[in-house]
Structures are given as C-alpha cells and as structure tokens.
N, C-alpha and C positions, 0 to 999 in steps of 0.2 A: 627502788623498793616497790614491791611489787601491791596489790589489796592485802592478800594474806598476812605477810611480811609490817605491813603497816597494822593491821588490827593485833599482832600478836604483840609488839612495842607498845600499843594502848593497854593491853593485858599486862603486860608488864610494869606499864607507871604505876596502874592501878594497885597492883600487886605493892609494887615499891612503898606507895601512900599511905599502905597499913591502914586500909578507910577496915570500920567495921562492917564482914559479907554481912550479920543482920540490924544494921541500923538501916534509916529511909535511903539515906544518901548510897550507904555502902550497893542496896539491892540495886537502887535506881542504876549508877555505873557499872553494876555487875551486869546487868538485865541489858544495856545500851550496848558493854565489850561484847556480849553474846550475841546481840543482834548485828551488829557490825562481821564480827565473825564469820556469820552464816551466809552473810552477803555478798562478805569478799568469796568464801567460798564457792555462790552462785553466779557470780559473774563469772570468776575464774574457767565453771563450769561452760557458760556461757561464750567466752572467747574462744574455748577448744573446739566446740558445737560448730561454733562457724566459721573458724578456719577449716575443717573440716566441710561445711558445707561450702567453703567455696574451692575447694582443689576439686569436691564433685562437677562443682559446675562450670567450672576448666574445662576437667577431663569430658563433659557433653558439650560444650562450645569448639574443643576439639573433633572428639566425634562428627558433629554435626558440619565442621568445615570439610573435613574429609569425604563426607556424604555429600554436599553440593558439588566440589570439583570431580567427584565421580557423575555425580549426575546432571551436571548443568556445563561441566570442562569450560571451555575457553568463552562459552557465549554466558557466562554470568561475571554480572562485574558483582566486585566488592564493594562499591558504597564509596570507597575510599580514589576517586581517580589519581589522586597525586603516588597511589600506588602502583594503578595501573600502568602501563608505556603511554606514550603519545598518543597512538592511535586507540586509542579507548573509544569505540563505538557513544558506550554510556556516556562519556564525557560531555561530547556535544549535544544532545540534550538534556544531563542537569543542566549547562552550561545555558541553554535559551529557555529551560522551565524559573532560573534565577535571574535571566535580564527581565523576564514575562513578571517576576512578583517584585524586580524595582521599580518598574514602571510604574 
C-alpha cells in the first residue's frame, strides 16, 4: 500500500466515524486527512522526479564512459583493477601507493 493508498483508507475511517465535519474534533481530523493527503501526493511527486533524475544520470555516466575510451582507449584504467587483466599498468602502483599508506 502505497502513501496515497494509505491516506485515502484514513479518509475513509474518518468518513466511516461519522465525526461531525464542523465540530473541533470533526475539522481538526478533516484538516490532518487533508494534509496527509497532499503529502503523500508530494512525495509520490517526489519519487518520479528522481527516478527520473537518475536514468539522467545513467544515461551521462554512460555518455561519459564512451567519451573516455574514445579518448583515453587502452592507457586509462578504470579505478577498478580487479576489472582490468593482469597486466594492468595502474595496478602496480595503486598497488605500492597502498603498501606506502600501511606503512
């Protein structure tokens, strides 16, 4: 059950309890489902925004690898050696920049 889904089931009790909409109580619960309401709707809004903003920023981390192996080809490592093959140039020096900071 989702925000939305949940504040509409509170609308719903509320509805069910038969509170009076203008006694204290009745406004006070009407006034708290409403704000609930508008919440889950902005989160909701919120979750889209940024699954959205992250397939963006995929698709430029994508980009952007493309653009290195065109421009840097075989002499740029990835950061990652256990990706690279054996002979990984880069390997052996992260490899003695990490014996140099256990030391």
């Amino acid at each position: 059950m989702n925000l939305s889904e949940k504040a509409a089931y509170l609308k719903g009790l509320f509805e069910g309890m038969k509170y009076d909409p203008e006694s204290k109580e009745g406004k006070l619960f009407a006034g708290i489902i409403d704000l609930l309401d508008d919440m889950a709707l902005s989160v909701l809004d919120l979750e889209d925004e940024q699954a959205n903003l992250n397939d963006y920023v995929e698709d430029i981390d994508d980009d952007l690898g493309v653009l290195e192996e065109d421009y840097y080809g075989d002499e740029y490592c990835c950061g990652d050696c256990d990706i690279c093959d054996e002979d990984c140039e880069f390997r052996d020096e992260n490899e003695d920049d990490e014996d140099e900071k256990n030391d």
